[in-house]
N, C-alpha and C positions, 0 to 999 in steps of 0.2 A: 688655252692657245691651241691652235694646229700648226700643223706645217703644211706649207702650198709650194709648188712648185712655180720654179722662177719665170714660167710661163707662162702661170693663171695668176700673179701680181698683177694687181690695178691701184693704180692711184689713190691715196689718203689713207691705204690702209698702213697699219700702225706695228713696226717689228715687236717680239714679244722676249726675245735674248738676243746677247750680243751675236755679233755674225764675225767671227775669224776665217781668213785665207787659210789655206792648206799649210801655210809655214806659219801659222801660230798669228797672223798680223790683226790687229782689229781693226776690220771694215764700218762696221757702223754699231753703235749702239741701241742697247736696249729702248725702245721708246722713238727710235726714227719713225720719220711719215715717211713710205714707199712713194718716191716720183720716178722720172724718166731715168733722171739719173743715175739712183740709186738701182734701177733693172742692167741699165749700160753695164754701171760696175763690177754689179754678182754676175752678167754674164764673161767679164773681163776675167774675174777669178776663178771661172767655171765654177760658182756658185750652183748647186742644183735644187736647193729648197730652202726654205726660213723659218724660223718658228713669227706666225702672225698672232695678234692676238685677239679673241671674240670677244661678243657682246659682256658676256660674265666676266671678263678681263677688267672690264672696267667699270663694271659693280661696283657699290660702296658698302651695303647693309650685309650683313649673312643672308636676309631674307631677299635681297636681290641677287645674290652668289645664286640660293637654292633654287631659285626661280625660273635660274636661265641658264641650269645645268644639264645636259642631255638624258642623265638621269629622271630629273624631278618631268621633263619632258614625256618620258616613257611611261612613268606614274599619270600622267596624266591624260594618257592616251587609252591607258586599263579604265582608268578611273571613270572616264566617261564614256567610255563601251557599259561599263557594267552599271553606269549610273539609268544607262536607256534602256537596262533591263531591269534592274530594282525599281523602276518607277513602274513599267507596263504590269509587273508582278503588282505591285503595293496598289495601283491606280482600280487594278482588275478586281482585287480584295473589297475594296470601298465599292466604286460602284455596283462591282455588278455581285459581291459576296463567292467569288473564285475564292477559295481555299488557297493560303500562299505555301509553298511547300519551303521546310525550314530549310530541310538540305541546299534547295536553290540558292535561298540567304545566307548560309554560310560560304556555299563557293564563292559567291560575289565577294563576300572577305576576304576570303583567302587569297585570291587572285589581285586584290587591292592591296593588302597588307605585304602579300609578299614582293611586290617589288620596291618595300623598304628594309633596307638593313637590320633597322631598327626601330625601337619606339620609338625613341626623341627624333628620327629621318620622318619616319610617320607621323608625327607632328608638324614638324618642318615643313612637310608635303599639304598637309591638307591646309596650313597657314596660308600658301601662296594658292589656293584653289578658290575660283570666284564661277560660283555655278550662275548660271542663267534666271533671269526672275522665275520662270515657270516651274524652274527644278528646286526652288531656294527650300521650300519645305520638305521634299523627297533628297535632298543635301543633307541637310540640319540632322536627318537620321540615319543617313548613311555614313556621315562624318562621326555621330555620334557612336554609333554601333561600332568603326574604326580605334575611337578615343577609348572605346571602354575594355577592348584588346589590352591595350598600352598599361591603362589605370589597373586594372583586373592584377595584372603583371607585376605593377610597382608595387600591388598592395599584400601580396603574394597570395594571392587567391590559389585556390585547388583549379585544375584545367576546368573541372565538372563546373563550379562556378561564373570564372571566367566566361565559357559559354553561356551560361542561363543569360548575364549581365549583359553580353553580347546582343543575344534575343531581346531581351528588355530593349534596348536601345534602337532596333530596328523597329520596333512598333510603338513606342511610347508617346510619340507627338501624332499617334496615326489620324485624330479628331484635328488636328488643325488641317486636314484635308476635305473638312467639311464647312471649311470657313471661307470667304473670299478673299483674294491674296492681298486685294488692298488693305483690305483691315488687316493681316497676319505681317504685313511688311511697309504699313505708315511710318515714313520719317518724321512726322512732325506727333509730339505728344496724344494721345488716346484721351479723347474725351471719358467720363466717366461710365457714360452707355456704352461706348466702343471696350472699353476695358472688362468689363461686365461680360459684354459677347464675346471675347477672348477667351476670358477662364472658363466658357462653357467647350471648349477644348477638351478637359481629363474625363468629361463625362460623357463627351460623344465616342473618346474613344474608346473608354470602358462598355459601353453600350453596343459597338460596333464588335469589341473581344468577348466580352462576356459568357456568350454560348458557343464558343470557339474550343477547337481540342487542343488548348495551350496551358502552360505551365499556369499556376494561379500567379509568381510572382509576377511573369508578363504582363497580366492582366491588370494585377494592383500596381505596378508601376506604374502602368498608365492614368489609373486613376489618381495615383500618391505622389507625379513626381513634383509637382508644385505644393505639396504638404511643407513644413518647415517647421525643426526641433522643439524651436518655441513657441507652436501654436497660431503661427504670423503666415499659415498661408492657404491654402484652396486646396479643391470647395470645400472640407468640414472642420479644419482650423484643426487637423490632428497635432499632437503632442509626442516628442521621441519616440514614449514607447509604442504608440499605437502606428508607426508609420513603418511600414514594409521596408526592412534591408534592403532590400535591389533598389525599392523608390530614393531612398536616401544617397543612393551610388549614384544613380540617374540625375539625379536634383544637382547634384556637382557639375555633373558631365554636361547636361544640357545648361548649366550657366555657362561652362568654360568655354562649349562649343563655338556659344552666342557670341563670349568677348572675344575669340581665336579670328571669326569668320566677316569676310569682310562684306560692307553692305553698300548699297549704291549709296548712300546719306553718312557714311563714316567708313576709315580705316579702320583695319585689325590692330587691335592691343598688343603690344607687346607681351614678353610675359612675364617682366615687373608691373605692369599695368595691371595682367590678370590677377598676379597673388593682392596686389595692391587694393584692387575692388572688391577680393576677398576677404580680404581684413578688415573695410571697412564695412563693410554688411557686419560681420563679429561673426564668429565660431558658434554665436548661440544659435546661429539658424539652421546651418547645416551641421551634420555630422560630425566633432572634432576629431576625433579617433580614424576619420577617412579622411578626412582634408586638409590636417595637418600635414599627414606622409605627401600627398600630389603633393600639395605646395613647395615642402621639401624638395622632392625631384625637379619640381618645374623651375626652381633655382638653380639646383645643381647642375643645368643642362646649360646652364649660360654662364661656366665656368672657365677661361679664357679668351672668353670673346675681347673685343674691344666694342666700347661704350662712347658717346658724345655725352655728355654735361651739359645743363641750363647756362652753364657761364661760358662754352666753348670748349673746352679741354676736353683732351681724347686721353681715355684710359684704358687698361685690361683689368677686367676683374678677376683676383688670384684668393677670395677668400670669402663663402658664402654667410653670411650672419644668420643663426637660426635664431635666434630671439628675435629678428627686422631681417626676413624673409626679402626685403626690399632696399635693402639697404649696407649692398656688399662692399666688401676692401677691395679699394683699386689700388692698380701699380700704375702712377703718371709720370715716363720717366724714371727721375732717380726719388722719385717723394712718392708715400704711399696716403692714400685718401680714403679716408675711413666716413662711409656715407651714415652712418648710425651716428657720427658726432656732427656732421655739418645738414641740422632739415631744409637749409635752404637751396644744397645741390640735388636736381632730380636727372635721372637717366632718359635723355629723350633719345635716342637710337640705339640698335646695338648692331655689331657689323661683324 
């Protein structure tokens, strides 16, 4: 809400509290439409201002609240200033083999990161951020390089760490800059040739790092983060142990990026949807010992929200399930609904 003076009121706007005279009388209620009348009368009462109410007033979701807060607004004013420089930087690297300077890459964070509170606000922020088709791959790593601040953090990394994972994630997808964007961002399923020239992704960018003065995990990230624990993934079918720690951080980060971030062909998952698609892949692909804990946190952030239900009912969730990550205790009213005993309720919103 704001308040506006009883001289910039215009019509159909919507009061946002009660409005009392000077001796305590109530003028109009919360929830009045501002007409002629209702100007007449505030200036009767020498009325001098009203609390109105904005666009966020009358939001439904959390993620339409965070969306069209002045805050998540100023995020997003940093965020794509620094996004037209992380691209000119990373674009210059590719083509023309400019040396990208880390320090640059980390201001760009810092300067992103910090105007969130927090990590779960920094989540929240980059949910509602819908980059432009030409930036969608110069996003995807700049979101990611954001995400892996946060994860680094939950997972209690050393800072030293933290950063290296940081860098990882600014370069890791840098070969899908070699690919054309219709192929890197097709809605409709990838032919089996088309999927082939995909994965040739970890090796353009290993190729492009390779003789680079960067950390070797940088490097092997790039080429390992599509590796998978059980042998199930690209290009050399590596097994746990032969798969680079940062690649295995990365491999999380740039799944969760994908299901966070929204595409012209589909909405952003929520994020019972994301642990949800997590668990159904199984824990044997990625790292359990790393993706347990995210999952944990990414539940525990949606810890008094209110929720919609498949059957209609509005509930709060007052109790996270770690065994059914997916599947927490709500409070509906005066009855409590425990999502682990009923499979046939699913959470389709959360507000």
């Amino acid at each position: 809400m704001k308040n506006v003076a009883r001289m910039a009121l215009e019509n159909g706007m919507e009061i946002g509290e009660d409005v009392y005279s000077y001796q305590n009388q109530l003028l109009f209620p919360k929830d009045t439409i501002v007409d002629d009348a209702v100007i007449t009368k505030l200036a009767r009462y020498s009325i001098m201002c009203v609390a109105i109410k904005e666009d966020v007033d009358f939001a439904t979701t959390h993620f339409e609240k965070v969306r069209l807060s002045s805050e998540f607004k100023k995020f997003e004013l940093t965020y794509n200033n620094c996004m037209s420089i992380y691209r000119k930087l990373m674009k210059s690297f590719v083509e023309d083999g400019k040396p990208v300077n880390m320090n640059s890459l980390m201001e760009i964070y810092v300067k992103i990161s910090s105007r969130a509170r927090s990590g779960e606000q920094l989540l929240d922020y980059l949910y509602n951020m819908l980059p432009s088709e030409d930036d969608m791959t110069y996003a995807h790593c700049l979101n990611s390089a954001l995400i892996a601040g946060v994860f680094g953090t939950w997972l209690e990394l050393s800072q030293e760490d933290i950063l290296l994972l940081i860098q990882c994630a600014f370069f890791y997808d840098i070969g899908k800059l070699k690919l054309p964007q219709d192929l890197l961002w097709k809605s409709d399923k990838l032919t089996d040739l088309e999927f082939t020239k995909l994965k040739t992704h970890t090796m353009l960018g290993f190729d492009i790092l390779k003789n680079c003065d960067m950390n070797e995990h940088v490097i092997k990230a790039t080429l390992m983060h599509h590796e998978r624990c059980d042998g199930s993934g690209y290009p050399s079918k590596l097994r746990s142990s032969q798969i680079d720690p940062y690649a295995k951080y990365i491999a999380i980060i740039d799944a969760y990026e994908a299901m966070t971030s929204a595409r012209t062909y589909r909405l952003s998952l929520n994020p019972f949807q994301v642990i949800a698609n997590f668990e159904r892949v199984g824990y044997e692909k990625y790292d359990a010992a790393i993706l347990k804990p995210i999952l944990s946190h990414i539940a525990a952030t949606q810890m008094g929200f209110k929720v919609l239900l498949n059957n209609g009912t509005e509930a709060e969730i007052i109790k996270i399930n770690e065994e059914h990550l997916t599947r927490p205790l709500l409070q509906s009213q005066d009855k409590e609904i425990d999502l682990a005993g009923d499979p046939n309720l699913e959470i389709m919103s959360i507000y």
